[in-house]
Every structure is written in C-alpha cells, then in structure tokens.
C-alpha positions in Angstrom: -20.7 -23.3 -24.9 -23.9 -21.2 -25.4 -23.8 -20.5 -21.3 -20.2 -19.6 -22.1 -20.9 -16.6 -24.4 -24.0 -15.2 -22.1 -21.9 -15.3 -19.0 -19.2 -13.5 -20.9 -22.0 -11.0 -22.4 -23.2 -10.5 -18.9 -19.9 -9.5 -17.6 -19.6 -6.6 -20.4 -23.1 -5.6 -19.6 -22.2 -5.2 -15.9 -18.7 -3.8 -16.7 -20.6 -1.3 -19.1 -23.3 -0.2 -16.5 -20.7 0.7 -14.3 -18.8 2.4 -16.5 -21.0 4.7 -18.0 -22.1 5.7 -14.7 -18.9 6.9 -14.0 -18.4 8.5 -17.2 -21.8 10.4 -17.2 -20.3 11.6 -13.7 -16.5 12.6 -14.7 -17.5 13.7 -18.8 -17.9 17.4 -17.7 -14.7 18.1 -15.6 -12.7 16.3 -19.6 -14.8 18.8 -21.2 -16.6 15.8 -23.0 -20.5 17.7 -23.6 -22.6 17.9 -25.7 -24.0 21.0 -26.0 -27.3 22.2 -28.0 -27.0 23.6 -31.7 -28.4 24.2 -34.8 -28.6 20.1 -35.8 -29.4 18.8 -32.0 -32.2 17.1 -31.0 -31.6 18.2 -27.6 -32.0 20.9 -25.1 -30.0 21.0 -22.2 -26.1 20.0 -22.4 -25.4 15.9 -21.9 -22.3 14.6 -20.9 -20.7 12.5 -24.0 -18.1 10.1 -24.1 -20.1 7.0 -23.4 -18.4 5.1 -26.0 -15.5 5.0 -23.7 -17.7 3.1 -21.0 -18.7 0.4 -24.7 -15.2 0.3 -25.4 -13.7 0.0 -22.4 -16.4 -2.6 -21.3 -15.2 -4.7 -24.3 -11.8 -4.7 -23.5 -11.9 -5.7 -19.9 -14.1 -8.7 -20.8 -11.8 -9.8 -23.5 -9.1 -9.1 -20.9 -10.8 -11.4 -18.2 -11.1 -14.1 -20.5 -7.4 -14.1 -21.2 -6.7 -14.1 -17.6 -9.2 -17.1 -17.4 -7.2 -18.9 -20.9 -3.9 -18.3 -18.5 -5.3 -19.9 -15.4 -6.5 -22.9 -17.4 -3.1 -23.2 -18.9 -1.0 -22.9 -15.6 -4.0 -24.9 -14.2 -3.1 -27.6 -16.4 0.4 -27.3 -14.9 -0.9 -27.3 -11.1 -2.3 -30.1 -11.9 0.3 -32.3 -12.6 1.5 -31.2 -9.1 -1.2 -31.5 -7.1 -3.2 -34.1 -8.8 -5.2 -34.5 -5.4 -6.8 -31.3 -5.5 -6.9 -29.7 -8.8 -8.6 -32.3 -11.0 -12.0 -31.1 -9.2 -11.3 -27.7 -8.7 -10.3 -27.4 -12.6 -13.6 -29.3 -13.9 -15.6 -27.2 -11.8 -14.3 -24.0 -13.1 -13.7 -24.7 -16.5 -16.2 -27.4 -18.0 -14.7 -30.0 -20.6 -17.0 -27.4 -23.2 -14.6 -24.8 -22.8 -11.4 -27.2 -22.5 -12.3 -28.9 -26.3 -11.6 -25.3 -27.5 -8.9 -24.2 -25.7 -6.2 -24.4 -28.4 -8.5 -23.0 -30.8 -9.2 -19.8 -28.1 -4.8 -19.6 -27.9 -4.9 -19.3 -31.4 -7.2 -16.8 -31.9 -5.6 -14.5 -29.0 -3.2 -12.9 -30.7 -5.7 -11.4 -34.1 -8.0 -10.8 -31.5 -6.1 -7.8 -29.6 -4.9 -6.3 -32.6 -8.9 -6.2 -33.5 -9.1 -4.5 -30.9 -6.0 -2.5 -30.5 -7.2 -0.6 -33.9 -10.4 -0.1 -32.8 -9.0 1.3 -29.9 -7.0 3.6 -31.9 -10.8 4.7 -33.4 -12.3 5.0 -29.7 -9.7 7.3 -28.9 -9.6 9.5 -32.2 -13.3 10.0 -31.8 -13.5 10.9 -28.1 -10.8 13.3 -29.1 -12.7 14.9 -32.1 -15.4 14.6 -29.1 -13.1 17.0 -27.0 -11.3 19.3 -29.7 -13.1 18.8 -32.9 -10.8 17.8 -35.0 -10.9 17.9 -38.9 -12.5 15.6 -41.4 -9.6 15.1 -43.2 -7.7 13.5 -40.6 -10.2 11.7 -38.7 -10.8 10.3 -42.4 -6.9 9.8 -42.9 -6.5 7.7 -39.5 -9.6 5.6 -40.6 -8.0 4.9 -43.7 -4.8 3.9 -42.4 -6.5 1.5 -39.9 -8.4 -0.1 -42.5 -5.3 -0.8 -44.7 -3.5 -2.0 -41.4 -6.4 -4.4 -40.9 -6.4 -5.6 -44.5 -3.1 -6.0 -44.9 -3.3 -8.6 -41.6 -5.4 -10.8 -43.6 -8.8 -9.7 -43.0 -10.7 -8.7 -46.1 -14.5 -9.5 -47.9 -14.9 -12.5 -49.1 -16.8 -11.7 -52.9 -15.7 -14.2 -55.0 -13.5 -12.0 -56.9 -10.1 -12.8 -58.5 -8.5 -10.0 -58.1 -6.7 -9.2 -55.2 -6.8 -5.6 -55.6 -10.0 -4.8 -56.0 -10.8 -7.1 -53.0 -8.2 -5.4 -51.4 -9.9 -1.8 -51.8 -12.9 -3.0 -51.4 -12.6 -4.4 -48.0 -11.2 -1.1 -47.0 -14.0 0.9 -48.1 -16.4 -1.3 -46.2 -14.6 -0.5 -42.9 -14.4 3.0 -43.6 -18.0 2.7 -44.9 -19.3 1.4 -41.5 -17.1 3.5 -39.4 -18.7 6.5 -40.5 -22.1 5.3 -41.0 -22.9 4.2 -37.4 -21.2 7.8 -36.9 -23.9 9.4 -39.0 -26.2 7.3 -37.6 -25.6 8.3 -33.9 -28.4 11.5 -34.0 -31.2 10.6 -32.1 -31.4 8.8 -28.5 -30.5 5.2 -29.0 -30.5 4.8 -32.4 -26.9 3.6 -32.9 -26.5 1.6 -30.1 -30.0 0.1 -31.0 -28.9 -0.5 -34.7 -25.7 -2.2 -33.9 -27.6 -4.5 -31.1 -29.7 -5.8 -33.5 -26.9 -6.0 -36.1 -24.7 -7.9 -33.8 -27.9 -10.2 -32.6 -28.2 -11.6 -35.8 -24.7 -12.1 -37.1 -24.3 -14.1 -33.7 -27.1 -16.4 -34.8 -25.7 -16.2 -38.3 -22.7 -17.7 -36.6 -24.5 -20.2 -34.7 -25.9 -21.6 -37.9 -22.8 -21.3 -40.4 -20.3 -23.7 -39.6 -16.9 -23.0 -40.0 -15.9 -24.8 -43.4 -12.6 -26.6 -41.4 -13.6 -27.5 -38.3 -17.9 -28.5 -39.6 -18.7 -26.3 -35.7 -20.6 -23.4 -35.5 -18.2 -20.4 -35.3 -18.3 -19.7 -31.3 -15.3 -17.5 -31.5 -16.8 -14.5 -33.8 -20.2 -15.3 -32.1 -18.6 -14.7 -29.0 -16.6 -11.5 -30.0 -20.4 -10.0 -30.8 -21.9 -11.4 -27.7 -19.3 -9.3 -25.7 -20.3 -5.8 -27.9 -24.0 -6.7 -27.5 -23.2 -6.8 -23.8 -21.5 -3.6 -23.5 -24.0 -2.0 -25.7 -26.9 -2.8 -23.4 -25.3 -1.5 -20.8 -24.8 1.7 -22.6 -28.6 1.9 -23.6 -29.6 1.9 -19.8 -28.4 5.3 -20.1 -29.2 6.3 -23.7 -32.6 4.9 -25.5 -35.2 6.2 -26.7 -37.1 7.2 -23.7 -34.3 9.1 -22.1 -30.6 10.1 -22.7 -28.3 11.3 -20.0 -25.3 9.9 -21.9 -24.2 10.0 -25.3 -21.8 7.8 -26.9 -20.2 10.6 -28.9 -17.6 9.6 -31.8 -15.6 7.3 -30.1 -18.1 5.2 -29.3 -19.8 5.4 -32.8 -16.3 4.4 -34.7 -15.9 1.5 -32.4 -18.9 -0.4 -32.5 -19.1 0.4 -36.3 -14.7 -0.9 -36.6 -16.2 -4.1 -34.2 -19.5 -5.0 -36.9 -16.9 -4.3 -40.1 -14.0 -6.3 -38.8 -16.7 -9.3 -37.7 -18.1 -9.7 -41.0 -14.3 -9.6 -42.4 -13.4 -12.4 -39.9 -16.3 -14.6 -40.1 -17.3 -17.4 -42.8 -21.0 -16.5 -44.2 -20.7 -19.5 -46.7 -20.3 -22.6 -44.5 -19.1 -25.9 -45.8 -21.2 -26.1 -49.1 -19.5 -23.2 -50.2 -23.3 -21.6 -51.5 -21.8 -18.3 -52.7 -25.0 -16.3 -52.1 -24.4 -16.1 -48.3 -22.2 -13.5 -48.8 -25.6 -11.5 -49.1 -25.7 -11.8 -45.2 -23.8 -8.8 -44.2 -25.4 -6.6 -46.8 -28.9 -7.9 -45.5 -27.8 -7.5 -41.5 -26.0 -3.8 -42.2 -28.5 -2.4 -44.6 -30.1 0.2 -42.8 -26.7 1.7 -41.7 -25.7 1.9 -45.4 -28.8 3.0 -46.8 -28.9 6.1 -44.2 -24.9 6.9 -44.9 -26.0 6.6 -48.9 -29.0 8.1 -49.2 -27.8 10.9 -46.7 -24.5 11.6 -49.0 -26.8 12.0 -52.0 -28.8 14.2 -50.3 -25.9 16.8 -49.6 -24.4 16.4 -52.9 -27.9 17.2 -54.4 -27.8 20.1 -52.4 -24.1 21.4 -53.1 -23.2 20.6 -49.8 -20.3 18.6 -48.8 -20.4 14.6 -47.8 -19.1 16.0 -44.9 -20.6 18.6 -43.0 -23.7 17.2 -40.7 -27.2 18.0 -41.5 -30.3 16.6 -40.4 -31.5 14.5 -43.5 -30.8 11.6 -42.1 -33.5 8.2 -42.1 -34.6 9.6 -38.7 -34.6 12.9 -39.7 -36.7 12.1 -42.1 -39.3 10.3 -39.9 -39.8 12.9 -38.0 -39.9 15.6 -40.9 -43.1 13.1 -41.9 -44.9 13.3 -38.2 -43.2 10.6 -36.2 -42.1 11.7 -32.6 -38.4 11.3 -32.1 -39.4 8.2 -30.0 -41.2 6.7 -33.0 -38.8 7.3 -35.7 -36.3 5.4 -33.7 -38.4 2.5 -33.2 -39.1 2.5 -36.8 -35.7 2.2 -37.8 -35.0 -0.6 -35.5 -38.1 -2.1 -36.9 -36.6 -1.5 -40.1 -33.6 -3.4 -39.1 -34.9 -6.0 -38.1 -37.4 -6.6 -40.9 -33.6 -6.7 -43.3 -32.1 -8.5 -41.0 -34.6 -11.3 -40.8 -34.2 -11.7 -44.7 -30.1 -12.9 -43.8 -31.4 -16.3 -42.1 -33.5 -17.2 -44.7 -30.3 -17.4 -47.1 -29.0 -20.4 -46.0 -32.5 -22.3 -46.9 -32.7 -21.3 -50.4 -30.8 -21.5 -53.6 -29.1 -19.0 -55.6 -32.2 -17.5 -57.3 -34.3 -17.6 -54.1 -31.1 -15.5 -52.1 -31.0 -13.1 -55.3 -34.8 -12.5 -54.6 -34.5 -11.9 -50.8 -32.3 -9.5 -51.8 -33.8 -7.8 -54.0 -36.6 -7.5 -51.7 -34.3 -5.8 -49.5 -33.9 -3.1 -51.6 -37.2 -2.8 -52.9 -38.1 -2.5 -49.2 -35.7 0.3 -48.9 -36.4 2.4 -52.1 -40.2 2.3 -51.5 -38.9 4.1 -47.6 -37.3 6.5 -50.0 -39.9 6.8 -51.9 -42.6 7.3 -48.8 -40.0 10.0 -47.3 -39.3 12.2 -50.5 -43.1 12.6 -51.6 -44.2 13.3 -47.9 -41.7 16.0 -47.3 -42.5 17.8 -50.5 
C-alpha cells in the first residue's frame, strides 16, 4: 500500500511541475503579479498564482485515482466476460493491496470531493483577492461559511468535550485559524510551502502509526490524501524555495494547503484504539509554528493599535531577519523549528498522560523562549 501512496505522490509532483510552469508563463497576461512594495521582500515583479498549479495538481490526482476506482469496478465486470484475459491483466494493474481496500476507497469518494470542492472554493477566492484585492471582510465571511459547511458535514476536533457547541465553534475557528495562518505565513520564498511539507510529512507518519480504532489498520486513506499535497507542494517548491523564487503561490494557494492540513486533522483519528486521550496533542505539536506566527503576529498589531488585519512585517521570519539572519537563513530556521515541534507528536504515542503533558509543555516553552530571543534582540 506504501508504493500505492508514493506513486500517487509522484503523479501530483509531476502534474504540479508542469503546471506551475505553465502558470509562471500565462500569470502576467491574468494580471496575476506580484509587484514590489512597502512589506515585499522582493525586487523585480513575480508572476503569482502558483497555488493554482498546487491545487489543480491535487485535484487531477484525486481525479486519476477515481478514474482508476472506476476501471477496477467495470474491470470486475469485464471480467466475468472475458475470464480468459482479464484475470491477469487486472492482477497486474491493480495488486490484491489495493483490491482489499476498494470498498473502503468507494466509501470514502464521496467526503473526499466535497473536501475538496470547498477548498476549491478557497483556491479560487484567493487567486481572486490575488487579481482584484478583495476585502477582508468577505474573504473572512467566505472562510467562515466554508468552515461551517464543513462542520456541519461531520467533520469537527475531536477534544473530549461534551458539548456540542463549543466543539462545534471550535472546530470552525481551527479551519479559519489555519486558513489564514499559512496565509500570513506565505512572506518569504518557500516558507509556506516548506511549513506545510513538513506538516503534512508527519501527520502521514502519524497516520501510519495510529490505527484506525474500527478497522485496527493504519489510516492509508488520510495518509494518502497528505501524500498527494506533499506531492503537489514539491513540485511547487522547484519554482519557489529559498534559493530562488520565480513563482509565488499567492492567496489561493496559501488557503488551500492551509483548508487541506485543517480538514486532515478534522478527518483523521490521533487517538487509535486505546483511546489515550493525550494524542489529541498531535495536531497542536505538528501545526505549532503556523499558530504561534499567526498569534504572536496578531498581538503584535494589537499592541501597536493596528488592525489583525492589515500586513506588516513582524512576522517569525521577519523577525529573524530583524536579528541578522539572511532571508535564506530565517527560512531554514523556521523549518528547523518545525520540525524540532513536530518531532515531539511521535513521541505521544509512547508515553502516558503526564509524559504527553510534558512534551507539550516543552513545545511551548520552546516557543516562548523564540519569543523571548526575538523581542530582547530587536530592542
């Protein structure tokens, strides 16, 4: 099944390659580039809307594996027919792996495109804002709505909470939450496609490891959903990391990757089938660098009588390089950062209560003494 998933990650890397070459190509005669201002890093005008070639890279995988679910199922059909011919071509193609999950792959179908109807929804409202600049207050309204849609569907965080509501509103201002920080944290070459690589990385392996409390299997559907964005995002960073940049993946591309993360951790089971409670840590450990920028960056503008909403450049990178780092530097610390928080998420599942409490803590600790680091150096 593992071969499964890397061929399918392959395809979206290869679909996204091509993609964004086209894009970087046809971006100036939609009007999609970014030009040089006040809080850019850069200085010469880059073509934008690479979260379009992500996005789009996503789709048609997803859409080639329901053609190959299709064949398999009229396959099944042919085979009754020409029972001569078929039984080898159909083993061939499609190994008994992929057979033994077949129903399971049907089932799924149908959540799946919703998924990622809505989050097409966001790709296209940010490659508009990209284009026309739209206001704050309805990009925010059509996240809103989207993340109600999704929770009223069935997905929501799983806290332990009895109280529906409260679960309810949570779960929404996670997706929002995410949405908007892989937005803000889309400001230096890289960075946000590098964040959510490593992100997706290790939920897949959180996956891997997790077994699904009903079926006692790891959970190869959700690891395969963030194989696929991996794919597409590394196809994207061939043409935006931080060495060089002749793409940008503009808003679209920032509130999909950040609606794909949200929605994974809302679909996936954390706690497995000995129902240890503290696993639900593992999001907050995998995403905390994304959350930390978005929080300490809104604190920052309130402190300053400036609205939550209006870009600046105080963000974690920002910050790095306000302290000496090159541009190149800060972003490899952050993804250093990342990983170092992300690391703490597979340890969960070998300790108790207590010992997940601590790893957690740690986490934070980690990021306050960052905080700490950054605010005395730049005064």
């Amino acid at each position: 099944m593992f071969s499964v998933l890397l061929i399918a990650c392959f395809a979206a890397f290869l679909f996204s390659v091509f993609l964004c070459r086209q894009i970087r190509y046809f971006a100036p005669y939609w009007g999609l580039v970014d030009h040089p201002g006040e809080r850019k890093i850069h200085t010469k005008p880059i073509p934008t809307g690479g979260g379009l070639g992500i996005g789009l890279s996503v789709l048609l995988t997803f859409a080639l594996c329901q053609l190959c679910l299709i064949l398999i199922m009229h396959t099944e059909m042919l085979q009754s027919l020409f029972p001569a011919l078929f039984p080898t071509v159909f083993q061939t193609v499609f190994p008994e792996v992929v057979l033994v999950h077949l129903n399971g792959v049907v089932y799924r179908s149908r959540p799946l495109w919703i998924l990622l109807g809505l989050g097409g929804v966001l790709l296209l409202l940010g490659t508009i804002d990209d284009r026309y600049n739209l206001s704050w207050i309805f990009r925010f309204g059509v996240q809103i709505v989207v993340a109600i849609i999704v929770v009223s569907c069935g997905w929501r965080l799983t806290v332990f909470i009895n109280a529906p509501i409260l679960t309810n509103v949570l779960s929404v201002i996670w997706i929002v939450g995410l949405v908007n920080s892989f937005n803000m944290l889309d400001n230096m070459n890289g960075l946000s496609a590098g964040i959510a690589t490593i992100c997706s990385v290790f939920l897949a392996v959180v996956m891997f490891i997790t077994p699904n409390p009903l079926s006692l299997q790891p959970q190869f559907f959700v690891a395969g959903f963030l194989f696929v964005l991996v794919g597409a995002l590394a196809g994207f960073l061939m043409y935006n990391n931080p060495f060089h940049a002749s793409l940008f993946m503009g808003n679209g591309g920032a509130y999909f990757i950040g609606f794909l993360l949200a929605t994974s951790t809302l679909t996936a089971t954390f706690s497995g089938y000995d129902g240890m409670a503290h696993t639900v840590y593992v999001p907050l450990l995998i995403l905390a660098v994304p959350v930390y920028d978005m929080t300490t960056v809104i604190l920052i503008r309130i402190r300053n009588k400036k609205s939550p909403f209006v870009g600046d450049k105080n963000h974690f990178s920002h910050r790095l390089v306000d302290l000496g780092f090159s541009k190149t530097q800060a972003v490899l610390t952050v993804y250093l950062t990342t990983t170092i928080c992300c690391l703490g998420s597979l340890l969960l599942y070998q300790v108790n209560f207590l010992g997940a409490s601590l790893i957690f803590l740690q986490t934070l600790l980690l990021l306050f003494l960052i905080g700490i680091i950054e605010y005395v150096g730049r005064k």
